[in-house]
Structure formats: C-alpha cells, structure tokens
C-alpha positions as semicolon CSV with decimal commas, in nm:
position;residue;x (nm);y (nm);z (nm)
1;X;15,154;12,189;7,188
2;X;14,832;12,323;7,319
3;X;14,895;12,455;7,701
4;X;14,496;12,489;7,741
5;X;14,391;12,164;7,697
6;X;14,582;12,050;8,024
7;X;14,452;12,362;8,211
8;X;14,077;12,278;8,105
9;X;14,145;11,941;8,174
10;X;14,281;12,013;8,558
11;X;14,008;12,276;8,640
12;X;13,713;12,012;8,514
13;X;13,876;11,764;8,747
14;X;13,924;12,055;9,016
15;X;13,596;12,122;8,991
16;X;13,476;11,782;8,999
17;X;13,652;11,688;9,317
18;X;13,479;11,977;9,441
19;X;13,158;11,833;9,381
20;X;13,223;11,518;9,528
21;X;13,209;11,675;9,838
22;X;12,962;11,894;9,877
23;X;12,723;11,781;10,127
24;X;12,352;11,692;10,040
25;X;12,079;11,743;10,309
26;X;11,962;11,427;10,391
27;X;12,263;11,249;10,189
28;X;12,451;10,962;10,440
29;X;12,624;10,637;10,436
30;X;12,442;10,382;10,606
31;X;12,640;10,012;10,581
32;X;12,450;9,715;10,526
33;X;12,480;9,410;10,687
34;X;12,556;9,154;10,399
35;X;12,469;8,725;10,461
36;X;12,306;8,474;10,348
37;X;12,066;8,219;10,465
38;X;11,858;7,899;10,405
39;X;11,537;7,778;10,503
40;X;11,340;7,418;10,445
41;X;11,024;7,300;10,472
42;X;10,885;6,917;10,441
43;X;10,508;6,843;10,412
44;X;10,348;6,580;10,276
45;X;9,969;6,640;10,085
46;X;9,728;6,436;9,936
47;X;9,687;6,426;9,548
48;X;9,961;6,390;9,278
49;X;10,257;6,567;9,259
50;X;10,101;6,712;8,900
51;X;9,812;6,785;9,130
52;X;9,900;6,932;9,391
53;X;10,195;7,148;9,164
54;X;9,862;7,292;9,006
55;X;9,730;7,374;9,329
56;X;10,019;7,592;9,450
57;X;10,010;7,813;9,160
58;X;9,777;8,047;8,907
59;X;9,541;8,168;9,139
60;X;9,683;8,222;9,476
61;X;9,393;8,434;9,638
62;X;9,232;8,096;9,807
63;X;9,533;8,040;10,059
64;X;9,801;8,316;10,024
65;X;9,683;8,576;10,326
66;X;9,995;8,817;10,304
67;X;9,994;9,095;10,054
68;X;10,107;9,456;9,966
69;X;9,778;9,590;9,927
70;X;9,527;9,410;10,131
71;X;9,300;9,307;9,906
72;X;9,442;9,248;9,530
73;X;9,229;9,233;9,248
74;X;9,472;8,982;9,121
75;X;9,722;8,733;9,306
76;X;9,877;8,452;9,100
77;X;10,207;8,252;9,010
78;X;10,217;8,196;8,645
79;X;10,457;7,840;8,610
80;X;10,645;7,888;8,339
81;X;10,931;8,036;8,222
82;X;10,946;8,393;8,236
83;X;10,605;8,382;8,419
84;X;10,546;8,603;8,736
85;X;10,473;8,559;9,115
86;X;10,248;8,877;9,052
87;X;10,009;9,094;9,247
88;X;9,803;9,327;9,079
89;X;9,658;9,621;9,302
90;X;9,367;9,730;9,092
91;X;9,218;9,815;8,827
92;X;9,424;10,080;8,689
93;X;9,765;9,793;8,659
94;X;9,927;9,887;8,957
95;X;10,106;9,617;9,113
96;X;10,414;9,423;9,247
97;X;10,591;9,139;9,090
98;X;10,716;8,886;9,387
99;X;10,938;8,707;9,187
100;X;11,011;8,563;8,815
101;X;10,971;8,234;8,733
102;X;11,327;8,043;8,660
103;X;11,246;7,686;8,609
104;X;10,929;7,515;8,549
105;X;10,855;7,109;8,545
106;X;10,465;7,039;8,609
107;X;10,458;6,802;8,896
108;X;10,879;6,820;8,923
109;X;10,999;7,152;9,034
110;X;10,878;7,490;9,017
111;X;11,168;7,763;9,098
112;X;11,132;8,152;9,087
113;X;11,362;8,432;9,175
114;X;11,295;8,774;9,343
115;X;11,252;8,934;9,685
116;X;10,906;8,829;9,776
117;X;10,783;9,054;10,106
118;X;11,097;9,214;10,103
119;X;11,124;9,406;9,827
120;X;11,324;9,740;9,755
121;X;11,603;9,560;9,966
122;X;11,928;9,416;9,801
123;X;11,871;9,100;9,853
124;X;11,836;8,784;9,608
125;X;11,616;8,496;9,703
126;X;11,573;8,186;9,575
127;X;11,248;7,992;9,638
128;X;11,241;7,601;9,514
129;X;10,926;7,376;9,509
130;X;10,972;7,040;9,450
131;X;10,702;6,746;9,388
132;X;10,748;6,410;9,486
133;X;10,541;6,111;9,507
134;X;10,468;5,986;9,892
135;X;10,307;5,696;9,850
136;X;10,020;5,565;9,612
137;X;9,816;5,917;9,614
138;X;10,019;6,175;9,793
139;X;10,288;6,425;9,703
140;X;10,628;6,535;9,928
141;X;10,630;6,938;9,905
142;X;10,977;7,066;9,951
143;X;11,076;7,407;9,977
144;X;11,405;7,591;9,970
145;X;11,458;7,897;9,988
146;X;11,806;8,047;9,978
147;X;11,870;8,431;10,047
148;X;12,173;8,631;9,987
149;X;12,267;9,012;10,051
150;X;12,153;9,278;10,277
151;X;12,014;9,177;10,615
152;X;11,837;9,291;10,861
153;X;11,825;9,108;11,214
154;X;11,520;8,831;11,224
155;X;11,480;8,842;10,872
156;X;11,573;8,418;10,852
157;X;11,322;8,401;11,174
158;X;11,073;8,639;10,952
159;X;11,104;8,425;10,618
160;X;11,077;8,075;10,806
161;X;10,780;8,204;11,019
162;X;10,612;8,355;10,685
163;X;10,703;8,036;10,493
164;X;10,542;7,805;10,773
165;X;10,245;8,003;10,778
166;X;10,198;7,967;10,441
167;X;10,261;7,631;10,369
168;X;10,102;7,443;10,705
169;X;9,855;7,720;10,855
170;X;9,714;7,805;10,458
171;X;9,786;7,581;10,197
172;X;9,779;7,280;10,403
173;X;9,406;7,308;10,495
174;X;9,319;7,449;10,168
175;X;9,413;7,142;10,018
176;X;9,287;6,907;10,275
177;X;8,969;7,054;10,257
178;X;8,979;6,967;9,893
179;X;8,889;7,353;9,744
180;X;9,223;7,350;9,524
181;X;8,959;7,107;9,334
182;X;8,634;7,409;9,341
C-alpha cells in the first residue's frame, strides 16, 4: 500500500479548503431577487396581418427610439428562425443582439427570446407577437411578454412602460401614417 498517495491527497484538499477562503478585494455575495412576470398589450392597425407582421420587423430604425448606442448604424429583427433582434454599433461590428428569434409564421406569430434592454442580467424573457385579422383590412397585434429570474424593483412597471411606448407612442403612428409602406 502506498501511504503517500493519501497524504498528497489530504494536503491538496487542505490546501484547497484554504483557498476557498481567502478573501478577494472587491469579492461579495450579493442575493438576487428571483420572479417572474407578464405583460400584454392589444392594438388593433390597419393593413393585413402579413402586412403589418412585415412592418414590425427588418428594419426597425423608423419607429424603435430606445437603443444601446444612440444612434446604430444598424437596427433590425430578422423573422426567422435563428434570426436576430440585432443592433449593430458601427462600422467596425460592434453590437448587441436583443434577442434570437424562436418561432416565425409571416402574418401568424413572430416569437424571440433574450433580455432586450436588460441585458447582462439573469433573466429570460419571452416576447410573442401575434397577427390576427380585425375586420376586412386590419390586423389585432398581441404581445406577450413573459420574464423570469433576477429582479429588480419596477422592472414589470419598466418593461410595460417601454413596451407601451413602443407599440402605441412609435409604431402606432408609424403605421398610421403609412411610412411602413416608403
């Protein structure tokens, strides 16, 4: 029997306790507040649903006001699979990606995954268009979006204000003034 092996063996894990805790400068525990939330938001637009589905994604810089960098050289929602909620900083390919797109049905439902504004947070959001004919010539947007994981206080006020903003104080007038058609 070999009697160093177990000594080796007890002074590695000696010395790894050890380690464990030895303080870092700056190091802490801070806990997170962990919940989940939903928010929903009816509006009704005129064009087709295949219309108007067109008119919420690809380019995004005609209505979409709220970015990382101010001014992006590019700001767009690719629908398909795989494609990205993406904003592109400059030149040089430095960017963000919103969210990835989940689920993609031109002029059905358009869903895509990731943290939007609030990213570098542990959180996972869920945002869910859906297209629905109002009518002879107009389209029911609905939007979900469900969040789960770390919170900070107001963020549900912060994502429904955002969210109403977008839809009724941007997208709404963009497409009533008809220059999702330009």
């Amino acid at each position: 029997m070999n009697r160093a092996r177990p000594l080796v063996r007890a002074g590695f894990l000696a010395a790894a306790a050890a380690a464990i805790h030895v303080p870092f400068a700056g190091a802490g525990v801070k806990p997170l507040k962990i919940d989940a939330f939903r928010v929903t938001h009816v509006l009704t637009l005129p064009g087709t649903p295949g219309e108007i589905y067109d008119a919420i994604t690809g380019d995004l810089s005609g209505w979409w006001d709220h970015t990382f960098s101010g001014k992006p050289a590019r700001f767009t929602l690719d629908p398909r699979p795989g494609g990205q909620f993406l904003e592109v900083f400059d030149d040089s390919g430095d960017g963000v990606v919103h969210a990835t797109v989940i689920y993609a049905k031109r002029g059905e439902i358009l869903r895509f995954d990731g943290p939007m504004g609030l990213s570098g947070n542990a959180i996972h959001m869920v945002h869910t268009y859906r297209f629905e004919t109002a009518g002879a010539d107009s389209t029911r947007l609905v939007l979900v979006v469900n969040a789960a994981g770390q919170m900070e206080t107001g963020w549900e006020g912060a994502v429904d204000s955002s969210w109403k903003h977008f839809l009724f104080e941007r997208f709404q007038p963009y497409v009533l003034e008809g220059r999702h058609r330009q």
